[in-house]
Structures are given as C-alpha cells and as structure tokens.
BAFI-87019 format. One record per residue: x, y, z of N, C-alpha, C in turn; residue in three letters. Coordinates in pm, whole numbers, padded with zeros to 5 digits. Atoms other than C-alpha are relative to their C-alpha. Layout:
BEGIN
R      n.X      n.Y      n.Z     ca.X     ca.Y     ca.Z      c.X      c.Y      c.Z    aa
R        X        Y        Z        X        Y        Z        X        Y        Z   ALA
...
// end
This chain:
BEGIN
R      n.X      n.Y      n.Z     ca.X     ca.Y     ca.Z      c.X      c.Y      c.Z    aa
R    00097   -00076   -00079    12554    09645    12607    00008   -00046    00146   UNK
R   -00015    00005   -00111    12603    09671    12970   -00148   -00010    00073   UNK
R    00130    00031   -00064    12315    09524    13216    00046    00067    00155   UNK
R    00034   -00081   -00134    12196    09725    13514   -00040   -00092    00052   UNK
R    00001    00154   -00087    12213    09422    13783   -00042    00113    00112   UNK
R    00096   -00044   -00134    12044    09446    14099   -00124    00173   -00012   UNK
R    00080   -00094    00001    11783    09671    14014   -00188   -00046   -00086   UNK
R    00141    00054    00015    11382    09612    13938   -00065    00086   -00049   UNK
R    00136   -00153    00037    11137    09846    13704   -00142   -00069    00021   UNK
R    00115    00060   -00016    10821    09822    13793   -00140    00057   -00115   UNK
R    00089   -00043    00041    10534    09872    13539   -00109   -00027    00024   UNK
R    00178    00008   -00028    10144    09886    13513    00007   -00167   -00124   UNK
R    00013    00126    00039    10070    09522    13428   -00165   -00007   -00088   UNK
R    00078   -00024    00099    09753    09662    13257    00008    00092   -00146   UNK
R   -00037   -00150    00136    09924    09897    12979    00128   -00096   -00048   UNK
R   -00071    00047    00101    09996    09684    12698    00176    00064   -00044   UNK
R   -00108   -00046    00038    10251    09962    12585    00159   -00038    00077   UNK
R   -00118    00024   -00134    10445    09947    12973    00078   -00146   -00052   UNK
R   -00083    00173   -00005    10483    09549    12930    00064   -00031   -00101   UNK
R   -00069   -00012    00094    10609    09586    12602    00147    00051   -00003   UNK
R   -00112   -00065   -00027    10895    09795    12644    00081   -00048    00117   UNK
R   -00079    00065   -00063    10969    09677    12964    00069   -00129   -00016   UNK
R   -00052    00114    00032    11007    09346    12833    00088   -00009   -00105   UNK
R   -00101    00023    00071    11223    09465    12594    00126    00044    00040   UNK
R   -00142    00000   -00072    11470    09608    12804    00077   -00133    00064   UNK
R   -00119    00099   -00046    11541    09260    12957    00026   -00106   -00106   UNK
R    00011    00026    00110    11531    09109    12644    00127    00031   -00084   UNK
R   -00090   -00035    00064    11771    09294    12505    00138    00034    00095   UNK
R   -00075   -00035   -00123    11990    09292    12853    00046    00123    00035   UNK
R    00005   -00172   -00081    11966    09624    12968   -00066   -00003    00179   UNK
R    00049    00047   -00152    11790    09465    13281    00045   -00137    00013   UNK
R    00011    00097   -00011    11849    09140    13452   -00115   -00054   -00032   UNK
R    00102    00084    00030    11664    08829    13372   -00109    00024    00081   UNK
R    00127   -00013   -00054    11427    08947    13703    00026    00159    00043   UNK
R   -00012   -00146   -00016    11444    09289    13629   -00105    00116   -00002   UNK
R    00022   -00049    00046    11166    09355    13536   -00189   -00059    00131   UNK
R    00123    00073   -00070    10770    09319    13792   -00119    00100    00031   UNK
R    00143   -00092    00003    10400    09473    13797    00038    00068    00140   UNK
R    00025   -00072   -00103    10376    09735    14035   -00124   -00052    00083   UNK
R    00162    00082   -00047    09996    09517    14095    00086   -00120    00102   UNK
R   -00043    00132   -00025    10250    09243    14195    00171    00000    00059   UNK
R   -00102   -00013    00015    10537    09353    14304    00069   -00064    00146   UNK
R   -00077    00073   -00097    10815    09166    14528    00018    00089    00109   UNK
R    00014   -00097   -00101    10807    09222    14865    00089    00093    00069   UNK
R   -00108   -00074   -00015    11149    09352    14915    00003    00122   -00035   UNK
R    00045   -00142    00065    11067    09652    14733   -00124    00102    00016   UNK
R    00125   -00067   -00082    10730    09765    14902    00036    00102    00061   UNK
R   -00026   -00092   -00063    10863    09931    15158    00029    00146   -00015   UNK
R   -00111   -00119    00075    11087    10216    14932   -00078    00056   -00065   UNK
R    00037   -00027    00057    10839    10232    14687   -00137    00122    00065   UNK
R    00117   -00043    00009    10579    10552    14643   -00068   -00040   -00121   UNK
R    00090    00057    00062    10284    10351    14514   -00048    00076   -00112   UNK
R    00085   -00129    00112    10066    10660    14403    00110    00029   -00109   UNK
R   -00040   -00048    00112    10351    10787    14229    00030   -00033   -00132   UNK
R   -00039    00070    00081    10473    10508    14078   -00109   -00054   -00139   UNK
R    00112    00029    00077    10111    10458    13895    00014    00082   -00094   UNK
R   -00018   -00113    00099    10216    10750    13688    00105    00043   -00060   UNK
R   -00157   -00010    00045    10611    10753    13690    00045   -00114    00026   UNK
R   -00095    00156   -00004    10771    10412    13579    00120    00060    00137   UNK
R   -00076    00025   -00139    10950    10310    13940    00124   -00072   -00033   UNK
R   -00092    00096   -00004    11305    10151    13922    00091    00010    00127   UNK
R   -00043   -00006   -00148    11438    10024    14241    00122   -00066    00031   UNK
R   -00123    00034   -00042    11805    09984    14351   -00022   -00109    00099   UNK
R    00069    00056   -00063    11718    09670    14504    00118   -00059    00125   UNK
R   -00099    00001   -00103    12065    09673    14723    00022    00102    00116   UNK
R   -00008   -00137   -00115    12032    10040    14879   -00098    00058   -00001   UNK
R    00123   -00017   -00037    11685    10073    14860   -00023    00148   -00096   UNK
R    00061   -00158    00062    11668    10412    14590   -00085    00000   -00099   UNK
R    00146    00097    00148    11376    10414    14369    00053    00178   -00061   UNK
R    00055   -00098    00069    11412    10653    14095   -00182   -00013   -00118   UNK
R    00099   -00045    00122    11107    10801    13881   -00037    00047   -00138   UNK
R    00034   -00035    00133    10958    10838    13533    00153    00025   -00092   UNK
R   -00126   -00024    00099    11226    10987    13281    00134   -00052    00032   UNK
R   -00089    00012   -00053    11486    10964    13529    00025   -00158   -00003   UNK
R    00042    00158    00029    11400    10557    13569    00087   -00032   -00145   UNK
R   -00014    00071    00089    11441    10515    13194    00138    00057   -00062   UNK
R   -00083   -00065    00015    11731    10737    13160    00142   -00046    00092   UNK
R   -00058    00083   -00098    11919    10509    13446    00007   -00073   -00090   UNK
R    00056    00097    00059    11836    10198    13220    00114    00077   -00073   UNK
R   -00068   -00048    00128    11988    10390    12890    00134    00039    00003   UNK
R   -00072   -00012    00008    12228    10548    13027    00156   -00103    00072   UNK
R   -00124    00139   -00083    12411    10202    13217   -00001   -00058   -00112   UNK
R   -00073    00084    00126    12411    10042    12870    00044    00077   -00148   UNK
R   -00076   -00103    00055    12527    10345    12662    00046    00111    00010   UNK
R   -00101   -00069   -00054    12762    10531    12856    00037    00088   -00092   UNK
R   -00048   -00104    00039    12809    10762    12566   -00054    00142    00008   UNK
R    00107   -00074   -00014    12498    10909    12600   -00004    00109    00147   UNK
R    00036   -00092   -00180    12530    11026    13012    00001    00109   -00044   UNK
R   -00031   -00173    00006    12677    11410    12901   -00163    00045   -00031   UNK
R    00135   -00037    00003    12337    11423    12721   -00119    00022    00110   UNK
R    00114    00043   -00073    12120    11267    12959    00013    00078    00200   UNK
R    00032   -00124   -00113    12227    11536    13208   -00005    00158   -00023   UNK
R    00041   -00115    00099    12163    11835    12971   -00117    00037    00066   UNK
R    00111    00006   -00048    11893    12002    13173   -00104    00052   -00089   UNK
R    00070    00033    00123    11694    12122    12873   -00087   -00097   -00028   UNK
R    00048    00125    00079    11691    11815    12732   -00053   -00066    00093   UNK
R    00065    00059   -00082    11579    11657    13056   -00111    00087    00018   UNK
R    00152   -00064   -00035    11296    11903    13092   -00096   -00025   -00127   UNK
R    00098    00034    00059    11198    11831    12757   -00056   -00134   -00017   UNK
R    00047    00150   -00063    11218    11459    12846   -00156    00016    00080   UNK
R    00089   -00001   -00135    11031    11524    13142   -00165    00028   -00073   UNK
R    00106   -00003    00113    10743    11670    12884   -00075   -00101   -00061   UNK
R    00045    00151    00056    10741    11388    12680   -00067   -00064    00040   UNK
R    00002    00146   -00096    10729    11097    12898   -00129    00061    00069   UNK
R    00104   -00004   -00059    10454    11266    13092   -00144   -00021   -00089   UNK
R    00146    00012    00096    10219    11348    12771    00007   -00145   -00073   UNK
R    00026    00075    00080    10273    10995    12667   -00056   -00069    00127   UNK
R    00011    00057   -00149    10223    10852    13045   -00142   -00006    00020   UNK
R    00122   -00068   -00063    09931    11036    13138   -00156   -00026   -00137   UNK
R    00051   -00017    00102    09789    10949    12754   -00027   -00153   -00011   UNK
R   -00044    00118    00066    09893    10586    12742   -00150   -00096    00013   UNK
R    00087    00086   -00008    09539    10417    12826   -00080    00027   -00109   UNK
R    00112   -00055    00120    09399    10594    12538    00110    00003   -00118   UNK
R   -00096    00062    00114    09696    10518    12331   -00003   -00112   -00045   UNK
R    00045    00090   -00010    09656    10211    12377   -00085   -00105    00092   UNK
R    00100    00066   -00106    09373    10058    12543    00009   -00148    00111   UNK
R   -00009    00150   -00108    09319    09809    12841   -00106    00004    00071   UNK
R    00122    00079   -00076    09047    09595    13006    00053    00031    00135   UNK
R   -00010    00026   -00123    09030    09695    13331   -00054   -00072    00107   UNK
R    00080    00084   -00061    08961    09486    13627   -00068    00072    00099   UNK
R    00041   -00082   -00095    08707    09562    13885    00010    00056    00118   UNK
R   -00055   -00023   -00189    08928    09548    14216    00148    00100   -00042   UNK
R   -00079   -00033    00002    09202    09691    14064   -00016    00161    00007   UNK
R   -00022   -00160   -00051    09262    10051    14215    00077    00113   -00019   UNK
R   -00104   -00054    00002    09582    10148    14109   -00068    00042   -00164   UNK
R    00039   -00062    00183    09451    10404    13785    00093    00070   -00004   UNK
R   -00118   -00113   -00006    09698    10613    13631   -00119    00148    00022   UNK
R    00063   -00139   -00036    09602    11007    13734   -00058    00026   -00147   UNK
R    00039   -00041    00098    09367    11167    13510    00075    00179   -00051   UNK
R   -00072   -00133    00036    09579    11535    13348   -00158    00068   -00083   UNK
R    00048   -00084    00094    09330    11749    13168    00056    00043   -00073   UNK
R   -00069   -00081    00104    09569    11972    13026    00064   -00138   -00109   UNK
R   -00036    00063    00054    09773    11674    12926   -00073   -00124   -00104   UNK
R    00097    00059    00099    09457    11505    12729   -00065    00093   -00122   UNK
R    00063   -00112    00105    09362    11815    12560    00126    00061   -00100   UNK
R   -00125    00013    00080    09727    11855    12449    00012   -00122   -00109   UNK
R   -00023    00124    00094    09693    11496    12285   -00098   -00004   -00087   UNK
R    00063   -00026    00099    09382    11559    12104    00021    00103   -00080   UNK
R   -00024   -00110    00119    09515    11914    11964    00133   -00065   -00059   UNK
R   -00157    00008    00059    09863    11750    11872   -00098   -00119   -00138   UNK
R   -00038    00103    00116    09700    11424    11702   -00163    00021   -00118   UNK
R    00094   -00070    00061    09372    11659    11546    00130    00016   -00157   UNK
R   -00097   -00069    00065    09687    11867    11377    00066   -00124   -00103   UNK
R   -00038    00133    00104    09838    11540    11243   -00037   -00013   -00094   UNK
R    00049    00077    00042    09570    11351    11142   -00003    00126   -00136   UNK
R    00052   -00114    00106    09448    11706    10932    00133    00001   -00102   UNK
R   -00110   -00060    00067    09780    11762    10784    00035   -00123   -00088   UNK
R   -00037    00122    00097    09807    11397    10650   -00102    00000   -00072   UNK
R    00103   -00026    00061    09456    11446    10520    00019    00088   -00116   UNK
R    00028   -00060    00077    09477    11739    10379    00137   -00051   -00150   UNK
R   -00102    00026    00056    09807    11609    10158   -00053   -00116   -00077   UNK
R    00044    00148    00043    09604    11273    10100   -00129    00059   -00073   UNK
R    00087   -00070    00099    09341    11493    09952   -00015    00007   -00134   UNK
R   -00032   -00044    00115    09485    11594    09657   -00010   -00121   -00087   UNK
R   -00057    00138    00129    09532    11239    09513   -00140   -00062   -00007   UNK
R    00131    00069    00028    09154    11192    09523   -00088    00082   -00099   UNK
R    00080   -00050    00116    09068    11432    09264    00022   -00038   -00146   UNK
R    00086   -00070    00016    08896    11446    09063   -00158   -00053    00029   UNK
R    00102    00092   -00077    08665    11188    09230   -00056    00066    00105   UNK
R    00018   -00074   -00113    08637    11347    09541    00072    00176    00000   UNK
R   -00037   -00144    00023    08662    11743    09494    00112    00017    00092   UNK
R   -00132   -00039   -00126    08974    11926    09649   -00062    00114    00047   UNK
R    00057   -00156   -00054    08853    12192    09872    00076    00099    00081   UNK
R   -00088   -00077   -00091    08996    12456    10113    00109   -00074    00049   UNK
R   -00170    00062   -00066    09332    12410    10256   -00011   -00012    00144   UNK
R    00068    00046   -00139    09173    12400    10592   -00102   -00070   -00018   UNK
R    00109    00101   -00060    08893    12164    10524   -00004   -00091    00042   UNK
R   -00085    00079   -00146    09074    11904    10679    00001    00022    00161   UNK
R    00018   -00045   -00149    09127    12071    10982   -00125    00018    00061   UNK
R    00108    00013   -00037    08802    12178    11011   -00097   -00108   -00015   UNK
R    00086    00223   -00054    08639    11771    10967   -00001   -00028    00098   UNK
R   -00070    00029   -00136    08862    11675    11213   -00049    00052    00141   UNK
R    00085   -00037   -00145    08775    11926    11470   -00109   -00028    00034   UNK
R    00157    00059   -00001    08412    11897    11416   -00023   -00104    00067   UNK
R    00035    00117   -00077    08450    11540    11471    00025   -00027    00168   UNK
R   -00036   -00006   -00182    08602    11605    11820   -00103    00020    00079   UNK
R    00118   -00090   -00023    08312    11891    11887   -00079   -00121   -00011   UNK
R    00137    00070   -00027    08030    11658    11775    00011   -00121    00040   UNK
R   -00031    00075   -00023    08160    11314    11896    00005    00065    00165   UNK
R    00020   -00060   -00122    08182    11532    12239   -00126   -00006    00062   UNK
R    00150   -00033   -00001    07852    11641    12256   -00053   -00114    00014   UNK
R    00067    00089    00006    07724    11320    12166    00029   -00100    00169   UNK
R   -00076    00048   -00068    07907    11155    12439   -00015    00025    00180   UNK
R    00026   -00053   -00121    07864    11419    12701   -00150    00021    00024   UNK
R    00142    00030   -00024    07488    11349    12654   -00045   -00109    00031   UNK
R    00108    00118   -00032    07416    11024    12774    00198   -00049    00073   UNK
R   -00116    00005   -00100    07791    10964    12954    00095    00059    00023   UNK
R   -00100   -00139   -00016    08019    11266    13037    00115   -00074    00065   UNK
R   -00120    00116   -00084    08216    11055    13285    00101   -00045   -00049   UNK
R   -00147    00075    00068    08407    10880    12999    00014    00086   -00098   UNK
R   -00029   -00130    00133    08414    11197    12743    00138   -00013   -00035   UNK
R   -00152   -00041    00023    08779    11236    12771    00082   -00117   -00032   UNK
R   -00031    00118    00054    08857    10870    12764   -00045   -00055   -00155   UNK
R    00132    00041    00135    08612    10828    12457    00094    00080   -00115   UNK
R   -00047   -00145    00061    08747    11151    12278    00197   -00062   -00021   UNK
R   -00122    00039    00035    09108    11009    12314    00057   -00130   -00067   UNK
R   -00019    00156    00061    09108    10658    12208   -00065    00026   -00118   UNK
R   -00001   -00006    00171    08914    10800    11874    00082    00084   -00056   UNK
R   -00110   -00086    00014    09197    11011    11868    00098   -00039   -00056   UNK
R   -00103    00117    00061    09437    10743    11806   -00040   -00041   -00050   UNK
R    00022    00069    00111    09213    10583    11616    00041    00042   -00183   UNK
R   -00015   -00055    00077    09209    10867    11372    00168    00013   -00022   UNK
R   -00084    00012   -00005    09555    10896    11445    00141   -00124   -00096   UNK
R   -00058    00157    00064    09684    10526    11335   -00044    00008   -00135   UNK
R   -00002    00015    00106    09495    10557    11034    00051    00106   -00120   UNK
R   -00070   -00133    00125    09660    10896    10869    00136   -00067    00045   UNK
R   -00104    00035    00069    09962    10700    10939    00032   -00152   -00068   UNK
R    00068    00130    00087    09823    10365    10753    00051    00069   -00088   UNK
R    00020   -00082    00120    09795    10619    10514    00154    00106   -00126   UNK
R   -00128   -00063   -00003    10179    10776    10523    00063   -00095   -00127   UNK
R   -00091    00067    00105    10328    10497    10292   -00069    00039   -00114   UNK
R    00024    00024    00103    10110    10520    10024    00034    00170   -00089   UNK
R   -00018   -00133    00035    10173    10926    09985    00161    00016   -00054   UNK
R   -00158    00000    00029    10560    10849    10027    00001   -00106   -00168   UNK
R   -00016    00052    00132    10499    10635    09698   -00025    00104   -00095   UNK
R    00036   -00111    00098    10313    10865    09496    00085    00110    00012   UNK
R   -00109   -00123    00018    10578    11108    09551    00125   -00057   -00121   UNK
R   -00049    00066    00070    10765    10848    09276   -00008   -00049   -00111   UNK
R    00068    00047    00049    10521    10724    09112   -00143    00045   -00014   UNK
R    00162   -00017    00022    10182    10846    08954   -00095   -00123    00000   UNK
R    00062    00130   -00015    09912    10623    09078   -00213    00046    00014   UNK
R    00171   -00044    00010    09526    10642    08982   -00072    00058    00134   UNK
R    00061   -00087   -00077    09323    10857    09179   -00108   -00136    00083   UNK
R    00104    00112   -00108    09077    10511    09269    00118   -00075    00052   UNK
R   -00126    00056   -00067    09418    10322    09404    00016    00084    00174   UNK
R    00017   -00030   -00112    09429    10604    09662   -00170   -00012    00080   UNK
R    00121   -00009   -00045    09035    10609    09710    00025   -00162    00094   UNK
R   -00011    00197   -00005    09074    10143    09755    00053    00034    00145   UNK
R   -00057   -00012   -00108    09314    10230    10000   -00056    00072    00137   UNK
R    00063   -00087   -00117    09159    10482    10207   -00146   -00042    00045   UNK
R    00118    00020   -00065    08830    10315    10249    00057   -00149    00048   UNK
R   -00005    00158   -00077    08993    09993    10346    00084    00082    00127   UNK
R   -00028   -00059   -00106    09178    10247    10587   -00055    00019    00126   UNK
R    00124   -00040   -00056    08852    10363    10688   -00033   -00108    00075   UNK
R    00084    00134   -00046    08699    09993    10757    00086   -00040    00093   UNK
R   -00059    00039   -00102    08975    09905    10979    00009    00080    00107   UNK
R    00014   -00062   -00068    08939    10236    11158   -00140   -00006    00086   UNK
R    00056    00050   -00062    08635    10109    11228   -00044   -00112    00091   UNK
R    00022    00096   -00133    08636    09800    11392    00098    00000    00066   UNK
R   -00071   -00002   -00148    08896    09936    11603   -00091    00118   -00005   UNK
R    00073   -00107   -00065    08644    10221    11696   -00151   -00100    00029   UNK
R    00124    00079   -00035    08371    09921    11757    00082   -00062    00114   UNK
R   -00043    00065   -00115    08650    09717    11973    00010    00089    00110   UNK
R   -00111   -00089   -00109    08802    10018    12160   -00141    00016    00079   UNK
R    00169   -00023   -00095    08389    10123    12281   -00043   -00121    00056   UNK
R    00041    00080   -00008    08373    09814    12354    00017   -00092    00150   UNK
R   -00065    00034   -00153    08636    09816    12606   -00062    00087    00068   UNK
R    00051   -00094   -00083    08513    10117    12727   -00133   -00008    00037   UNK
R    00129    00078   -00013    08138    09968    12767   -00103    00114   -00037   UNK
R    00095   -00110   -00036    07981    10241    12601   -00122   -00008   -00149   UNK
R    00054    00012    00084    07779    10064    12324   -00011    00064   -00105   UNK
R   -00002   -00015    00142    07686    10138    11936   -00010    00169   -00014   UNK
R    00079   -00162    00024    07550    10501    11958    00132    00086   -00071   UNK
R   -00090   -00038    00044    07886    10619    11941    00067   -00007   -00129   UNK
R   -00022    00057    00149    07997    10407    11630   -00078    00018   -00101   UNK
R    00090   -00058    00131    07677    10530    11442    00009    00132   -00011   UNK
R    00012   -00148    00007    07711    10868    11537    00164    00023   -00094   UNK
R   -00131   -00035    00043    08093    10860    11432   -00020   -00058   -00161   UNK
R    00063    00009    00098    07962    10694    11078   -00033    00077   -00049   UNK
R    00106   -00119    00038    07714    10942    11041    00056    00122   -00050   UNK
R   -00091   -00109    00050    07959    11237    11087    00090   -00039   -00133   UNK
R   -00099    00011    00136    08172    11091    10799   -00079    00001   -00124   UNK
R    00032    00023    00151    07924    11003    10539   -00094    00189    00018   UNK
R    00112   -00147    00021    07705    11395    10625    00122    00076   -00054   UNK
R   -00129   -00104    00009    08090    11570    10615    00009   -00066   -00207   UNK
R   -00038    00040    00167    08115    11332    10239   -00124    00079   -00065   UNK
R    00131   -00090    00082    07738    11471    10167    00027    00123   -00050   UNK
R    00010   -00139    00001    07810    11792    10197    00126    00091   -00092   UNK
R   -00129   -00068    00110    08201    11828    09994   -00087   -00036   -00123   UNK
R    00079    00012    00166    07966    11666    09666   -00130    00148   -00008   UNK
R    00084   -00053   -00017    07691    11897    09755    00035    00176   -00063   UNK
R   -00032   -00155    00004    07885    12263    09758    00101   -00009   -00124   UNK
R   -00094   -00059    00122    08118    12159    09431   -00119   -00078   -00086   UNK
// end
C-alpha cells in the first residue's frame, strides 16, 4: 500500500467517527506518520490555504508542498486512490462521484447525531445544520429500523400477536411524530438534534437485532429466546437514549415520554387481538 507523503487531512477533533477513520488511514499507511491534525488545531503552515468554514463540513486534505487543499469525497478519494491505483478509472466515473458526493454529505452533515459529541463552550467551528439532509436520515433509518421489525415480528408469536404488515412502520413513525411534539414543546431548538440521535438509537438496535434473525433462518428457536433478546435490546437502547440526552442537556422528560410511547404502542397490540 502506497503512502500519500507530504500531505495533511484535517478532521473535526470533536466527531468521534472523523478521529477514527482518520486514524486509521495513518495506521494503516495510507498517510504519513503526521498526516493526519484537528482542523481546531491545525499547523500553521496550512492556515493560510485552508477554507475553514468549508472544511467544518468537507474533510480538508492539504498538499502541504504546493499549497492545494482538496474537499470532502474528493479528499478521501485522493487518500484511496494513492494506495490503490487500481481503483483511479472508477474514482473518476462521474456518476459514481456524484453518488459519492451524496453519500459522504448525508453521512457528514448527519455525523453528530450518528454519533454523538460533548461539545465545548468556545468552540465555534459547528458542522452546518442541512434540513433536507436530516429529514433524509430519519426517513432512511425509520424505513430500516420498520423493516427489521416487522421481520423480527413474526418470531414473537404467539406471545406477542402478529399484526399488519405495516404496523411496524406505523410505531416507528409515530414515535418520530410524538417524540417531536414532545420535544418541540418545551425545546424546539434541539428537535432535529434530539429526533436524530434517537434515530440511531433505534437504528443500532434493529441491527443488534440482525444476527439473531440470520440464525433463525437455520435454526428454529423459541419464540421467548427472541422475546430475552429483544428486551435486553431494548434496555441497552435505553441507556444509550438516557446517555445521548444527556449529552444533549435535555433531561428525563424525554426518556419517560419515549418509555411511555413503547409500553401504550405494547398496550394497545394486546388490547385489539
């Protein structure tokens, strides 16, 4: 694997995900040993070239001999394509770079609610807020979560009734809708932040949930085996929906109200069979 020398990416030194990855590119020598420095912190040689704003939103990598900073896709697509040269023909496919370009943004523009971070109080540099691109991430990981649900359904009867082939979908939404509401009544401000980090929450746990379906496709396995599982699913979905509010400073209300909706939505499937 060929290392891209003289050159510097710069990530957000508050986004767990950024420092991750970046650190695995030099790690795995795709960057030099100082290849890799916070945009919060970044060497001063590279100030000058760099657009700040942009860079808060499109990973920056900076030719640190002729001064060229590329952006976002392009950035990581530099990187990939200097240590697998087989790949370039692709990685100038314009298509495929526009659907790059897609990607990388709805995960970019998503990533603080993908995975969360403590922010500090001087620090200024936020990534941009997208609307479209947050309302895209709650209908993509709604659709998911429902579709692993409704599949994870079936293996709870006859304990838990099987109902419509959309009643999945429609939980799910609900919980968006009334977790909204609740939210946009006593702090609107962080709705969209709030709304996306239980997004992933719900998210992470329908794919907790992915192995145990890929078994039973092998193996018949008691209907309480999947129940065991899915409420210890549940319990861990909750105290990451107690930590994540926690970062976000927006106390309990939320975590009872999101409770609440689960055990009234369980009231109500015993209730109508």
């Amino acid at each position: 694997m060929k290392t891209l020398e003289n050159h510097i990416i710069l990530y957000d030194a508050n986004c767990p995900m950024c420092k991750l990855y970046t650190k695995t590119f030099v790690n795995a020598g795709m960057l030099g040993s100082n290849g890799r420095a916070s945009y919060q912190n970044m060497p001063t040689e590279v100030c000058p070239v760099v657009d700040l704003h942009r860079a808060v939103n499109e990973i920056a990598l900076v030719n640190t001999k002729t001064g060229q900073v590329s952006y976002g896709i392009q950035s990581l697509l530099k990187v990939f394509g200097n240590a697998w040269p087989v790949f370039k023909p692709l990685f100038g496919f314009a298509p495929f770079i526009w659907l790059l370009r897609k990607v990388y943004a709805f995960i970019s523009y998503n990533r603080r609610v993908i995975v969360p971070a403590v922010n500090k109080e001087d620090d200024q540099l936020q990534p941009s807020f997208r609307l479209g691109y947050r309302v895209a991430y709650l209908i993509f990981s709604w659709l998911v979560v429902a579709m692993v649900l409704t599949s994870y359904a079936v293996h709870l009867a006859p304990v838990v009734p099987v109902g419509h082939m959309l009643r999945e979908y429609f939980i799910c939404g609900g919980q968006i809708i009334f977790q909204g509401i609740i939210i946009s009544m006593f702090m609107p401000a962080k709705r969209w932040d709030y709304l996306g980090n239980m997004m992933t929450i719900s998210f992470g746990g329908a794919l907790l949930l992915l192995p145990l379906l890929g078994v039973g496709v092998f193996i018949a396995l008691d209907a309480w085996i999947y129940i065991a599982c899915f409420m210890g699913v549940a319990g861990l979905m909750l105290l990451e929906h107690i930590r994540r509010t926690r970062i976000l400073k927006l106390g309990w209300l939320l975590t009872i109200s999101w409770v609440a909706y689960r055990l009234l939505v369980l009231a109500l499937i015993y209730l109508n069979n």
